[in-house]
N, C-alpha and C positions, 0 to 999 in steps of 0.2 A: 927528347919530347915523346911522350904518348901517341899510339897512333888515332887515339882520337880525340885530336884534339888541331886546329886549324895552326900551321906553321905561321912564324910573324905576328903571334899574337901570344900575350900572358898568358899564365896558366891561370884559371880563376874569372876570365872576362869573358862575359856572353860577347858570340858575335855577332858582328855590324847586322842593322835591321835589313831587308832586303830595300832592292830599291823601286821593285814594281808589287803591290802587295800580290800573297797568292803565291809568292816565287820562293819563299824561304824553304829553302833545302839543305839537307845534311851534309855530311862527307862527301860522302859516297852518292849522292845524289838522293837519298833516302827521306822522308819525312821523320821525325820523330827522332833522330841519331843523337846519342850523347856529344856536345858541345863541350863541354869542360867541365872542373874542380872548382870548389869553392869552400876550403880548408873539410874536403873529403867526401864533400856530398856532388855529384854526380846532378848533374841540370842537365834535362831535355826540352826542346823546343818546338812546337805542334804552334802553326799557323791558327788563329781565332776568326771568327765571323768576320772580325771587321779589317782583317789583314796586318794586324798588330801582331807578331808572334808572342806566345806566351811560354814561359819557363816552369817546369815542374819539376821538383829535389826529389831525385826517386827515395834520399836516406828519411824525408819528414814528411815528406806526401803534401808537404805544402804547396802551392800553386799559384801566381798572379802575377798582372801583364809586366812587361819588360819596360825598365825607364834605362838611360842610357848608362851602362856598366854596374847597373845594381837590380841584378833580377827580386821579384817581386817587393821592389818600395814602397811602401806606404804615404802616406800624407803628412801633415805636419801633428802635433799633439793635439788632439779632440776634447783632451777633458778638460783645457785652461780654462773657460766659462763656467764649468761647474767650479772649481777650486775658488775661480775669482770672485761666484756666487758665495761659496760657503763661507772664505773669509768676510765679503761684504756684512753678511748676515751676522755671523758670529762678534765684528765689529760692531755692529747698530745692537746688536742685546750687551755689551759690553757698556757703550754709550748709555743704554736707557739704566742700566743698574746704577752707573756713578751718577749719573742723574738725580735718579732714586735715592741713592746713598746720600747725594748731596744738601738733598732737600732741609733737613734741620738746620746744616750753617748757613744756608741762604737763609730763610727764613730768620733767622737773631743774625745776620748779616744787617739785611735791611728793614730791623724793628718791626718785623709785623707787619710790613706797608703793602697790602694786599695788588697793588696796583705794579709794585716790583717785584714780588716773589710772583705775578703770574707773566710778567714780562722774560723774566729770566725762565723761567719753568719752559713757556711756547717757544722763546729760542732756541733751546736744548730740543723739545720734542720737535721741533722743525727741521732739526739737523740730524736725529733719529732718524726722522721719516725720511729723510731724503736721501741716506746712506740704505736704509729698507727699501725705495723703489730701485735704488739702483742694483741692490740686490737680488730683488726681484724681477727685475729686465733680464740681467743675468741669468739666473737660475732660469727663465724661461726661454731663453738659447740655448741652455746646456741642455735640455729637458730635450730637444729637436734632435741632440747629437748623439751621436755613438759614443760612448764612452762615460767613465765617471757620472755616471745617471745615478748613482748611491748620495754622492755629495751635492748633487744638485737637484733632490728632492727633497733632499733637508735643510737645503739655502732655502727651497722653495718655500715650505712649512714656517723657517723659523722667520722669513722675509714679510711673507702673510700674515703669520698672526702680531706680529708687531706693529705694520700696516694699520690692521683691524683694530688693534686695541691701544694705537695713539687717536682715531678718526673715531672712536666710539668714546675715550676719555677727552677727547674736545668737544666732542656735542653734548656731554654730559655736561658738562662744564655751561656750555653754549646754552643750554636747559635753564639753566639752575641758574644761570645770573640774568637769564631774562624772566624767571619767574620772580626772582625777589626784585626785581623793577618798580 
């Protein structure tokens, strides 16, 4: 074994947290003392304000607090709300094209019958819009978080204007069939 490195323990595993904060010392009784390997990078450990010791790789110069046997851990993945935003999104513009596309067999589907082609039309844009809010719920938690902020401005954008322009093509609609009353 290395001499610096705590006997009774791996090579590679930060050591036990102290157990009064303020007390975590080196080897040799030293602050700061190399602790171990971790496949060649060299982790030092300097007590923090709030008596959490924290780990520093002198080889990356990377730095953050100690979780138990995995110096500087991270969180769980940040950017699933954008991702789950931009597919929601890119689903609901997918939905309104076939929609769109559909409209001619609907319509010689059900002869003309203005009362069915706009039952079937608000079903389908009802079920747009409701895959776009949720899109956009999304996209406005991803927007909050660290991470994937690219894909979750563009759930935002594409969530939005679809929103905008099913609630501006029904009042149009809403317009137009109470004007000719």
């Amino acid at each position: 074994m290395s001499d610096q490195h705590p006997q009774g323990q791996p090579q590679g595993t930060p050591p036990a947290p102290p157990r009064h904060p303020g007390q975590y010392q080196g080897q040799a009784g030293q602050q700061g003392q190399p602790h171990g390997q971790l496949h060649g990078q060299r982790f030092t450990s300097q007590p923090s304000a709030y008596g959490v010791p924290t780990y520093s790789s002198a080889a990356t110069g990377q730095q953050g607090v100690a979780a138990p046997g995995y110096p500087g851990a991270t969180g769980a993945r940040s950017g699933a709300p954008g991702r789950i935003a931009f597919i929601l999104a890119l689903v609901s513009v997918a939905m309104s094209v076939l929609l769109a596309l559909s409209f001619p067999l609907v319509v010689r589907a059900f002869a003309y019958s203005a009362t069915s082609i706009g039952s079937v039309t608000a079903v389908g844009n009802i079920l747009v819009l409701a895959v776009a809010i949720v899109a956009l719920v999304f996209a406005l938690m991803a927007v909050r978080r660290p991470g994937q902020q690219i894909l979750a401005g563009i759930a935002l954008g594409i969530a939005a204007s679809e929103i905008v322009g099913i609630v501006v093509a029904g009042l149009s609609n809403l317009v137009f069939s109470l004007a000719n009353l």
